[in-house]
matplotlib code that plots the C-alpha trace (Angstrom):
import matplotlib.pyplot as plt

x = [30.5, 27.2, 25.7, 27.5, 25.4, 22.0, 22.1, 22.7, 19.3, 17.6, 18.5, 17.6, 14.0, 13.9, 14.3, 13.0, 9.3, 9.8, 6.4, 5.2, 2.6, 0.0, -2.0, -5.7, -5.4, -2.5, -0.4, -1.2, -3.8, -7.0, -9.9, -10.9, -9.9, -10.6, -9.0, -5.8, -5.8, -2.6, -2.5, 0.5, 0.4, 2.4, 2.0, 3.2, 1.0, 1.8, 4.4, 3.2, 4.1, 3.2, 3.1, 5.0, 4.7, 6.4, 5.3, 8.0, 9.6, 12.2, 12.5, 10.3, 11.7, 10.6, 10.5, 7.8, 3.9, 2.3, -0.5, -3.6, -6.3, -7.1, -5.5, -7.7, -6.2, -5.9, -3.7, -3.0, -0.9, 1.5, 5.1, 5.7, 9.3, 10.0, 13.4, 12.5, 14.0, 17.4, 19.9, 21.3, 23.5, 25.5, 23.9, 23.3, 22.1, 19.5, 15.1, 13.1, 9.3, 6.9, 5.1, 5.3, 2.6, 2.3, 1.4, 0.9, 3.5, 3.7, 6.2, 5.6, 7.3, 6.8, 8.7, 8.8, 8.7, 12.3, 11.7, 14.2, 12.2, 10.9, 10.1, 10.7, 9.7, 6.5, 6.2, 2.9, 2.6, -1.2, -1.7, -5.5, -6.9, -9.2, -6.2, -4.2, -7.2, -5.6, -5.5, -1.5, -1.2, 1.9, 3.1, 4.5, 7.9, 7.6, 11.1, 11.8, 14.7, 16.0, 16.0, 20.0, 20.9, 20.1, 20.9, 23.1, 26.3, 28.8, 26.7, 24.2, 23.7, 21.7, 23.8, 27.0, 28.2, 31.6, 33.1, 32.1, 35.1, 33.6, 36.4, 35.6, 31.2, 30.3, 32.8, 32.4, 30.2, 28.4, 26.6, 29.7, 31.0, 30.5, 30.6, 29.3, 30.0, 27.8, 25.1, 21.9, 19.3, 15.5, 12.0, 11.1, 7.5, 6.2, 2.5, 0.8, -2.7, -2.8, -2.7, 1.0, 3.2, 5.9, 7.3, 10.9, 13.6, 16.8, 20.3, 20.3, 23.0, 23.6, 23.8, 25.2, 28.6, 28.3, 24.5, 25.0, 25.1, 21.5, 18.6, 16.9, 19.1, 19.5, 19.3, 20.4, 18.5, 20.3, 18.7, 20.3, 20.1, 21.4, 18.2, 15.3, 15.2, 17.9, 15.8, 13.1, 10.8, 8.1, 8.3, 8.5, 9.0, 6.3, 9.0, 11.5, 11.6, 12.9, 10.6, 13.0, 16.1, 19.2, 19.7, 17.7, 18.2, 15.9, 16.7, 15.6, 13.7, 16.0, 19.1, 17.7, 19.8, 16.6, 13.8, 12.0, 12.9, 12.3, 15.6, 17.0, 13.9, 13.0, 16.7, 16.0, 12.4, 14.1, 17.1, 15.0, 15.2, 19.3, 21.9, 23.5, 22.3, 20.1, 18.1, 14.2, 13.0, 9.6, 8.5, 7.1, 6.8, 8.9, 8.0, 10.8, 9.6, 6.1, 7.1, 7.1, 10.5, 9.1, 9.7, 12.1, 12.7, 13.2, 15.4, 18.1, 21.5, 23.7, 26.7, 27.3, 24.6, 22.7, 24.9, 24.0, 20.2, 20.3, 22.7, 22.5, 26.2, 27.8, 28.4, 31.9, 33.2, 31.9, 34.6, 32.3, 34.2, 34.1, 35.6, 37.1, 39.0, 39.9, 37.7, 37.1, 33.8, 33.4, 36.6, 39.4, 40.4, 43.2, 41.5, 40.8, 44.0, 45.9, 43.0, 43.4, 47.5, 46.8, 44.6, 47.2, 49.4, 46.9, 46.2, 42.2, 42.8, 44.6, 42.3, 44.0, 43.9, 40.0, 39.1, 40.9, 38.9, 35.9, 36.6, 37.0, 34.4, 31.0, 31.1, 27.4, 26.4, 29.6, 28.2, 24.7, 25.7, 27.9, 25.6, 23.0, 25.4, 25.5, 21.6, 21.0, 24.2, 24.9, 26.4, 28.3, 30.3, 32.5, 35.0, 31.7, 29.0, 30.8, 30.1, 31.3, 31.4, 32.8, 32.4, 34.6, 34.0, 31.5, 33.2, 32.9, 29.9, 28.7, 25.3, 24.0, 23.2, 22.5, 21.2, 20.5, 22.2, 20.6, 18.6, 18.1, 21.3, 23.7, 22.7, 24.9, 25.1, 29.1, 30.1, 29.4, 31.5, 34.4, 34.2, 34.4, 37.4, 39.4, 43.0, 45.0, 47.1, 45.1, 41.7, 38.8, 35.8, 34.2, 36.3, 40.4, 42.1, 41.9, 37.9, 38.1, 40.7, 38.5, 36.0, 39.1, 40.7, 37.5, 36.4, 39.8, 38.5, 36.3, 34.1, 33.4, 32.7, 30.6, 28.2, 28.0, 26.6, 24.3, 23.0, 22.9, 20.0, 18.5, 18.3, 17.0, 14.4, 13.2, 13.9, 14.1, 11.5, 9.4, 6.5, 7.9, 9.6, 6.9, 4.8, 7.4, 7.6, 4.1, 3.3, 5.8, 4.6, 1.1, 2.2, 4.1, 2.1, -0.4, 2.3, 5.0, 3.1, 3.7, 7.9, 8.0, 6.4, 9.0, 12.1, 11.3, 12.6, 11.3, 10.7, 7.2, 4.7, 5.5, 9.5, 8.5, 6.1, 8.9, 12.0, 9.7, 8.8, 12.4, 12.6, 9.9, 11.8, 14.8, 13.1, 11.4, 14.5, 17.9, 18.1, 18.0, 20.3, 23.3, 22.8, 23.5, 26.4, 27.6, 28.2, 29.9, 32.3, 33.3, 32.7, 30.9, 28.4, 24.9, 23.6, 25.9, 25.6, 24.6, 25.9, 24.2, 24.3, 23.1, 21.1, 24.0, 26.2, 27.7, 29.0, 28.4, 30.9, 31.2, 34.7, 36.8, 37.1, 40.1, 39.0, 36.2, 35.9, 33.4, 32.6, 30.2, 27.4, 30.3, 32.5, 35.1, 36.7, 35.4, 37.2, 39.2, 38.2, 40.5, 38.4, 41.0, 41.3, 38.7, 36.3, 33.3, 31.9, 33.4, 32.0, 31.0, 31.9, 29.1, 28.2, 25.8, 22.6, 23.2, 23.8, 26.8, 28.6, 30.0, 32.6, 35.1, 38.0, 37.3, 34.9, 32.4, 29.8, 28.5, 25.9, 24.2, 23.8, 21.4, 22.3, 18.8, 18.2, 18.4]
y = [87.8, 86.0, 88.1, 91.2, 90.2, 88.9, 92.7, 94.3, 92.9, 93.5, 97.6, 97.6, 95.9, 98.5, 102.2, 101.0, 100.8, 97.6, 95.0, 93.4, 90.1, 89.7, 86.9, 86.7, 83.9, 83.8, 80.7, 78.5, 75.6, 76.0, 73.7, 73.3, 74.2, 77.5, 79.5, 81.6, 84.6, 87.2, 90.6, 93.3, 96.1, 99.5, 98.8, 102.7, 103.8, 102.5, 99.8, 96.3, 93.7, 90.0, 87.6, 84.6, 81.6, 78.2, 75.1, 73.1, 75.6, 77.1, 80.9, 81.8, 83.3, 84.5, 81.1, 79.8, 79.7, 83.1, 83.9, 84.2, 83.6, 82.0, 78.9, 76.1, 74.7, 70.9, 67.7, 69.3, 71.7, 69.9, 70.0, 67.4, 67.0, 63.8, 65.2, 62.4, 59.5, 61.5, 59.2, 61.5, 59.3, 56.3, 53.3, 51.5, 54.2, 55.0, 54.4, 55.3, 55.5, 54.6, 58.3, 61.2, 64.0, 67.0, 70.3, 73.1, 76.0, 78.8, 81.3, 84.3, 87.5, 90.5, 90.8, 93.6, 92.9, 92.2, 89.4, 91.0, 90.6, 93.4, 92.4, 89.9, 86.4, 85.7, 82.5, 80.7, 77.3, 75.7, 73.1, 72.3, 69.7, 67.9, 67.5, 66.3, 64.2, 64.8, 67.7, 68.4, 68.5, 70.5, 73.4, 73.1, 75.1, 75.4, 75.7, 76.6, 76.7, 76.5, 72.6, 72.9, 74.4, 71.3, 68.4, 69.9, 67.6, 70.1, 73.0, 70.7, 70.8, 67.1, 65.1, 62.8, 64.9, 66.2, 66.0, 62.2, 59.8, 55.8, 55.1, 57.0, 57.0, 58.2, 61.3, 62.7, 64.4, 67.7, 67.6, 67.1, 70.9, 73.9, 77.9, 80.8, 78.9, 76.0, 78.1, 79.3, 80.8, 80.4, 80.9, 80.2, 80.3, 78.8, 78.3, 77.2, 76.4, 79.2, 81.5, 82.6, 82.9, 84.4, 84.2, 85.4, 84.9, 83.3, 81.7, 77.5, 75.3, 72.3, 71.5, 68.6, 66.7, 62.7, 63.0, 64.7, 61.4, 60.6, 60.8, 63.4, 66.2, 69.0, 72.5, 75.4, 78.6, 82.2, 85.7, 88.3, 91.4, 90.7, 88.2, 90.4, 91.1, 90.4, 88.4, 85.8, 88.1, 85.6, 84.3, 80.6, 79.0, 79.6, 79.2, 81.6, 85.4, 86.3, 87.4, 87.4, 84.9, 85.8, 82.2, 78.5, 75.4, 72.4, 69.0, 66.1, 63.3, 60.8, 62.1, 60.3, 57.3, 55.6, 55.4, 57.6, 61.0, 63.0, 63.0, 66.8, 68.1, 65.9, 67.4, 71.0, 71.1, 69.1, 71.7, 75.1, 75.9, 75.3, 77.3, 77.1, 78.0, 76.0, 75.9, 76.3, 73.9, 72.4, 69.7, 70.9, 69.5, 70.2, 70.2, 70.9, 72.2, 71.2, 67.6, 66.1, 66.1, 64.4, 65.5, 68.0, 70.1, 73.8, 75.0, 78.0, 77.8, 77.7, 79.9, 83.5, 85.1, 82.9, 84.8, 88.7, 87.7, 86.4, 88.5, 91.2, 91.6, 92.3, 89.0, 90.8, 90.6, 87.1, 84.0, 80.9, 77.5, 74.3, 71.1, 72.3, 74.9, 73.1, 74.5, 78.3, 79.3, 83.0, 85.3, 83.3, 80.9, 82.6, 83.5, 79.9, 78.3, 80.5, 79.4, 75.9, 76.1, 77.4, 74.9, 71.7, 73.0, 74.4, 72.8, 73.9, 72.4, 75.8, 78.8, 81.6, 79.1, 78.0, 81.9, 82.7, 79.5, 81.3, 84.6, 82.9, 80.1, 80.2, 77.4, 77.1, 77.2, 74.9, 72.6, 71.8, 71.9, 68.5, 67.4, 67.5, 65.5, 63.0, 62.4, 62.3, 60.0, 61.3, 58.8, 61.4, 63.7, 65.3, 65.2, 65.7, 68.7, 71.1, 74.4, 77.4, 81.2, 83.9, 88.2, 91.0, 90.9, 87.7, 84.2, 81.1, 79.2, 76.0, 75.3, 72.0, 70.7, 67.4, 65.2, 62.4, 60.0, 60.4, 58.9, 55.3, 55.1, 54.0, 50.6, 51.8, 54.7, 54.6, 54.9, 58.1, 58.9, 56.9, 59.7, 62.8, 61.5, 59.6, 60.6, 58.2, 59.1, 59.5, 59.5, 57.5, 58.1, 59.4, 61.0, 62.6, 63.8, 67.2, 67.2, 66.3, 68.5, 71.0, 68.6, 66.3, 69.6, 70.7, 67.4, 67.4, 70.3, 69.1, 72.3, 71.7, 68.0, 68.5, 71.2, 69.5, 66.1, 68.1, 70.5, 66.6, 65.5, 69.1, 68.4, 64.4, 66.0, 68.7, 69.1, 64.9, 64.5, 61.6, 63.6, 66.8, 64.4, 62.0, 65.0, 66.5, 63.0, 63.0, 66.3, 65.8, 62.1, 63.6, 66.4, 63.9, 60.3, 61.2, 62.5, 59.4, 57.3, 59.7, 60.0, 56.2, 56.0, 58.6, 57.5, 54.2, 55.9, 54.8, 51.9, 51.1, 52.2, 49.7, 50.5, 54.2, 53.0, 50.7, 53.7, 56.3, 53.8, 52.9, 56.6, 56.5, 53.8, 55.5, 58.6, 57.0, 54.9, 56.4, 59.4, 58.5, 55.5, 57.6, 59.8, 56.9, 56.1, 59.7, 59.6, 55.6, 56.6, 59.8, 58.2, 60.9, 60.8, 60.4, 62.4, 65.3, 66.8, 70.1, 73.0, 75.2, 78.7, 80.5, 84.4, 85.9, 84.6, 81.6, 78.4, 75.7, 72.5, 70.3, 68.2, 67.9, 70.9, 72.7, 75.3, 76.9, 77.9, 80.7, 80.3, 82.6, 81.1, 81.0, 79.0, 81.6, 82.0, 84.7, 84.2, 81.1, 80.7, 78.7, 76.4, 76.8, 73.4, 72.4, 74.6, 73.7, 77.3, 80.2, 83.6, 84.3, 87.6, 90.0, 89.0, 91.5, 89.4, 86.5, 82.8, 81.5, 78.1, 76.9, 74.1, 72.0, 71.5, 67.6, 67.4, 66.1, 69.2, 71.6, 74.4, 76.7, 79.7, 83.1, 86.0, 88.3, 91.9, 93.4]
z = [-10.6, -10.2, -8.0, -8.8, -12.3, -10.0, -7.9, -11.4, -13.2, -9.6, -9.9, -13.6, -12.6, -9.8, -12.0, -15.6, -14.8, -13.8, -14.8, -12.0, -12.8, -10.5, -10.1, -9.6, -6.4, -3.4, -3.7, -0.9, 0.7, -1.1, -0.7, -4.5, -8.0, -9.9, -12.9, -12.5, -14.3, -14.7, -15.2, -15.6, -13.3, -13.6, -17.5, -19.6, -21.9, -25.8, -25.0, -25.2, -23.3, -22.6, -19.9, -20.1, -18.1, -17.0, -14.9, -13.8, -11.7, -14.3, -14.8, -17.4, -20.9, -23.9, -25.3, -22.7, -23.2, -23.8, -21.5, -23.1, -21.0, -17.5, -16.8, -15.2, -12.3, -13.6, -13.5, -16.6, -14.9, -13.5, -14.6, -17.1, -15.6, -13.6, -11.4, -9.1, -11.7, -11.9, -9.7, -7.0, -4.9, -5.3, -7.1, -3.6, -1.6, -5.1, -4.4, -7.4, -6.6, -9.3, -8.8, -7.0, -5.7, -6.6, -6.5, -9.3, -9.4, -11.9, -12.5, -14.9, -15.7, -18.1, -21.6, -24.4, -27.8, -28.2, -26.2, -23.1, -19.6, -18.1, -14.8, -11.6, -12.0, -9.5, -8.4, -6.9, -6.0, -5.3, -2.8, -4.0, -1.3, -4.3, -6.7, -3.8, -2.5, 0.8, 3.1, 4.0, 8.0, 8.2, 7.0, 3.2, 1.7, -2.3, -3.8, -7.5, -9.1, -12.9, -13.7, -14.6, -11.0, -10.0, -12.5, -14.7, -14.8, -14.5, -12.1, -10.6, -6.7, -6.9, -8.6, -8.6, -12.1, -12.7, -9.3, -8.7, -8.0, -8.2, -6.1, -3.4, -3.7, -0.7, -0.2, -3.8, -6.0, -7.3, -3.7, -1.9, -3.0, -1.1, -1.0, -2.8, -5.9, -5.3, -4.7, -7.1, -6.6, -6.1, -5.5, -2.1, -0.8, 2.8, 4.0, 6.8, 8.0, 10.0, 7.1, 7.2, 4.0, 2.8, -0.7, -1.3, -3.6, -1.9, -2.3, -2.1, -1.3, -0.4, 3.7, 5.5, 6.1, 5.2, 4.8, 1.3, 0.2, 0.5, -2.2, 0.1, 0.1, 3.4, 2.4, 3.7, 2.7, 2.1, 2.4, 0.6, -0.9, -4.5, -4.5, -2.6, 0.8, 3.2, 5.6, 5.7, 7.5, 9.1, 12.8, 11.6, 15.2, 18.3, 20.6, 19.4, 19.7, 16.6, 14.0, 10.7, 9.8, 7.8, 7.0, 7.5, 6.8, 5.7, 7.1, 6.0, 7.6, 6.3, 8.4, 11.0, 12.1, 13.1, 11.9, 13.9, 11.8, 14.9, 17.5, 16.2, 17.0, 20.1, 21.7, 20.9, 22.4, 25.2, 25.6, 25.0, 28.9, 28.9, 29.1, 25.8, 22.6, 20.7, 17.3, 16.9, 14.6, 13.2, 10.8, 7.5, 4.1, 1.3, -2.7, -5.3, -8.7, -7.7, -7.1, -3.5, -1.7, 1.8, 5.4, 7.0, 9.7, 9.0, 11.5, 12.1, 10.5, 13.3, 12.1, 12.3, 11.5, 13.8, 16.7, 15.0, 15.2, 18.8, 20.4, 18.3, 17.7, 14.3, 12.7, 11.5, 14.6, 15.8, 15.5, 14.8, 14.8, 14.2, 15.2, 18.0, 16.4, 13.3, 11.1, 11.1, 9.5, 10.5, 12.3, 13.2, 15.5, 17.3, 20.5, 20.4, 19.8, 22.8, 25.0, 24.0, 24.4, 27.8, 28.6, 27.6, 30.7, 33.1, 36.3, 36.8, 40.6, 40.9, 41.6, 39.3, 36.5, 37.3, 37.9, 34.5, 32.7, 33.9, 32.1, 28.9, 28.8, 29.9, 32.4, 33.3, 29.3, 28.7, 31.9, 30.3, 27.1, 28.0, 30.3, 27.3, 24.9, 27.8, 28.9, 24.9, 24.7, 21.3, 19.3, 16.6, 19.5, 20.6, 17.4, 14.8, 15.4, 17.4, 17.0, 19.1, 19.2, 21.1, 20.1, 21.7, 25.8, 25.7, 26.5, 24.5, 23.9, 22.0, 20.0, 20.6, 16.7, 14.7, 17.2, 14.7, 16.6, 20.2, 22.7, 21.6, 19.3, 21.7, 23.5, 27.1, 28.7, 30.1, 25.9, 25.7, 29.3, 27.9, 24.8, 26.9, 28.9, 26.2, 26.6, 24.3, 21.8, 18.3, 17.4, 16.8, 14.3, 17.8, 20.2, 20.3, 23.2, 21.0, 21.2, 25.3, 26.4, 27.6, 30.0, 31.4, 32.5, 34.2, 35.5, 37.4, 39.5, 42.5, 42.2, 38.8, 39.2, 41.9, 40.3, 37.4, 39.4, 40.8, 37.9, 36.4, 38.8, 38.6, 34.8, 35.9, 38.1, 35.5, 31.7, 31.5, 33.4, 32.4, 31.9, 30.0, 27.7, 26.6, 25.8, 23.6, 21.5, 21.7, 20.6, 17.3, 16.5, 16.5, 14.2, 11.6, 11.7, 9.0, 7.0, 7.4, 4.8, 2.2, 3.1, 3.1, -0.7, -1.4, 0.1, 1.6, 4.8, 7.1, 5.5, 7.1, 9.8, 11.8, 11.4, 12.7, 15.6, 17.1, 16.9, 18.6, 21.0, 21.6, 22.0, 24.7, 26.3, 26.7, 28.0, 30.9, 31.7, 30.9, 32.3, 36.0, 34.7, 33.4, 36.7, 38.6, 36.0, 36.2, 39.9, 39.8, 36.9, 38.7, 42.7, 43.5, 46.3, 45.8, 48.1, 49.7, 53.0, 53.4, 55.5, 57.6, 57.3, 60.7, 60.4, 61.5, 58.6, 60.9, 58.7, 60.5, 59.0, 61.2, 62.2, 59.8, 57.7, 57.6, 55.0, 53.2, 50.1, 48.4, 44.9, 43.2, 40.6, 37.6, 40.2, 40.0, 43.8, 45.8, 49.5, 51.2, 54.9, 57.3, 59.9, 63.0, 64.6, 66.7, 65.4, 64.0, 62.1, 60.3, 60.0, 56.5, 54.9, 53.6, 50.5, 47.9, 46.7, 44.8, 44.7, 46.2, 46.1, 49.4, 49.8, 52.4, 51.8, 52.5, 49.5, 52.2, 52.2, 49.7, 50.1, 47.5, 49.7, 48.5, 50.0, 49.8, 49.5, 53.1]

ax = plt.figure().add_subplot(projection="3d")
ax.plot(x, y, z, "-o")
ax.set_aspect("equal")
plt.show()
């Protein structure tokens, strides 16, 4: 009914003549102070109408200060709200600051004489460098929003209110609750230094599981049409191709389970070359009603409509789980559940059952994506952040998310390898046989196994290479350190410099160390050999395998079976068939020899 009432007022705005404020100055960086003036535009002849105008990020009514004349951009400006002082989590997990920065936002909007408004609430926000006596090194988000959609006790998003239990703190409370109910809308504006901005109206909920609970609240950001337009239509992220998001979300620094603040965004600059899909992301700073809100990552919402803008399928038809089936967030899970009933009985050491695996899942996205979760050893997987998709005639595939608990969380590498093979009956807060099915079944295929020890040291030798991944931490500590002293007065997270300098360089420790360690675990846990022989494949299409063999077996790229050739005894080659171009695996039967044969154009 909300937004049934929200689209409403939009259409009235849209055929009554609608008043539009403009402003004499863009929102955005500028280097010094001046006067804003406002003006109505598309003003009929003979009706009068005035300008109204509010400060702390509230939508402006009849009721606020009239505009009369310029307004000079001063201290004086600044909300004289103080949202910061409302407690928003539980009384232990609760850091007041003495102050916070901030920036000057003004929202105005048209009204007639009868007081009723007459136009669309425009909303500016000014980040003047000698009011902030600093210049702000990242890229800065401005949301507004009526004070009561946040704090209210019953409505609120930030605060414990209605729907906190004291018994149970840290599961409970205004900021716990979810859906289209839960969400309100705002003014959302973003500005960089390289002269990019967008300012849009959106829907803003809540976003996060446990982490709810702390002071600096995720966010997830909603396009729609009842608000304005039905994308944010800016290119936010260098290294993505899209140029307009349906939905975003803001992640906060403090989600971290180090102090570092940067491991989400370390994994998905490490991952962007993998085969799965994976979320662009970059650090930006956030101010809330004009006051200062700290660091976060604005990233893609990984859910459905994440899968229409990537893949350009109807998000209709798109099943988007979570949990491993457990939770059902777009679709249904029925696909899911027949696959996973299969999959309790089926023996994947049997072709037909390996080939049919193959049609459903894609293995190779499926095989880094594990592989990933294992060189970041991340500490909240495989029962928590899972998500996975499939559409009409594509298979399955996950989206590597949340990786707040990576890389120099867990103290030993063989945890995380215990995890994906747990079998036992029940759960623990980490692992289920539910959320491992799927890798014990395909570790008990030799194929499988094999490949995926040696896509491992491909990984080893390439995306965690040394080299690639100290420049990725060094390239995001570079972007954030000038900005960390100014999150720690906040949140007193981290809570010093010297608190942040140790975690990255624990992070830096574990990248130039760890991921040729767990390769070497990889291989022990699953006796695998370090090195394996390879065949030789003659001009003439001659497999030579030596003594030994009593079959061979074809596999193409997907490790589906492609042809089973005996080795008659005594013989030491087999003729291969004609293959069309490709990459092909090649295997004995005796596990002793593997080949990754391309067949060229003629």
């Amino acid at each position: 009914m909300r937004h049934l009432l929200s689209l409403l007022i939009l259409l009235v705005f849209s055929t009554a003549h609608a008043q539009v404020v403009l402003f004499s100055h863009d929102g955005g960086f500028h280097a010094d102070t001046f006067s804003l003036a406002m003006r109505l535009d598309l003003a009929p002849q003979g009706e009068p109408f005035t300008i109204h105008y509010t400060l702390n990020g509230g939508t402006p009514t009849e009721c606020d200060p009239l505009y009369t004349a310029p307004l000079p951009l001063t201290p004086a400006l600044y909300s004289a709200s103080a949202a910061y002082r409302i407690q928003n989590v539980p009384n232990d997990r609760w850091f007041q600051p003495d102050s916070v920065e901030r920036i000057i936002v003004v929202r105005a909007a048209a009204f007639d004489t009868a007081g009723n408004r007459r136009s669309p609430v425009i909303t500016q926000s000014y980040l003047v460098d000698s009011l902030l006596r600093r210049k702000i090194p990242l890229p800065v988000i401005s949301l507004c929003t009526d004070s009561l959609s946040l704090f209210d006790y019953d409505t609120g998003l930030f605060v414990r209110g209605q729907c906190f239990d004291p018994l149970h703190p840290y599961r409970t409370g205004n900021y716990f609750q979810r859906g289209i109910l839960w969400e309100r809308p705002a003014a959302f504006e973003y500005y960089d230094s390289s002269g990019a901005s967008l300012a849009v109206d959106c829907g803003l909920r809540i976003h996060g599981n446990s982490q709810r609970v702390l002071s600096q609240k995720g966010l997830s950001l909603y396009a729609r049409k009842e608000y304005g337009p039905s994308h944010f239509n800016l290119p936010f992220f260098p290294d993505s191709p899209l140029e307009r998001y349906q939905r975003l979300v803001l992640r906060p620094w403090k989600t971290s389970w180090s102090a570092a603040g940067v491991e989400d965004w370390l994994c998905q600059q490490i991952a962007r070359p993998m085969r799965f899909d994976r979320l662009a992301s970059r650090p930006v700073v956030l101010f809330l009603n004009g006051e200062y809100w700290g660091i976060y990552f604005l990233e893609e919402k990984a859910d459905e409509h994440y899968i229409e803008d990537h893949y350009r399928t109807d998000n209709r038809t798109v099943s988007f789980l979570a949990y491993w089936g457990d939770e059902v967030e777009n679709g249904t899970n029925h696909r899911w559940n027949d696959l996973y009933q299969w999959l309790l009985h089926a023996d994947l050491t049997a072709t037909p059952n390996y080939n049919y695996l193959a049609s459903q899942v894609d293995i190779d996205a499926l095989m880094d994506y594990m592989l990933m979760q294992f060189l970041v050893a991340n500490d909240d997987w495989p029962i928590s952040n899972v998500r996975f998709w499939a559409a009409p005639g594509m298979p399955w595939r996950w989206v590597f998310f949340d990786g707040d608990g990576t890389l120099a969380t867990l103290p030993e590498s063989p945890a995380i390898l215990d995890r994906m093979t747990y079998a036992d009956v029940g759960f623990t807060t980490r692992t289920s046989p539910k959320a491992t099915l799927l890798f014990r079944k395909l570790f008990s295929n030799p194929h499988f196994l094999q490949r995926s020890a040696e896509r491992l040291r491909e990984l080893v030798d390439s995306h965690f290479d040394y080299q690639r991944t100290s420049r990725l931490l060094n390239d995001i500590a570079s972007q954030v350190v000038a900005e960390v002293p100014y999150q720690i007065r906040r949140f007193d997270a981290p809570s010093s410099m010297m608190s942040w300098r140790t975690a990255i360089a624990a992070i830096d420790s574990y990248l130039r160390t760890e991921p040729q360690a767990m390769l070497d675990e990889y291989l022990r846990y699953f006796r695998l050999q370090a090195e394996v022989p390879q065949l030789a494949v003659e001009p003439d299409g001659m497999l030579q395998v030596g003594a030994g063999a009593s079959q061979v077996i074809l596999y193409d790229i997907n490790g589906r079976v492609l042809a089973q050739l005996p080795v008659p005894g005594g013989d030491t080659a087999v003729q291969l068939p004609q293959m069309p171009p490709g990459r092909y695996f090649i295997f004995t039967d005796n596990g002793a020899a593997a080949l990754l044969w391309t067949v060229h154009n003629p």
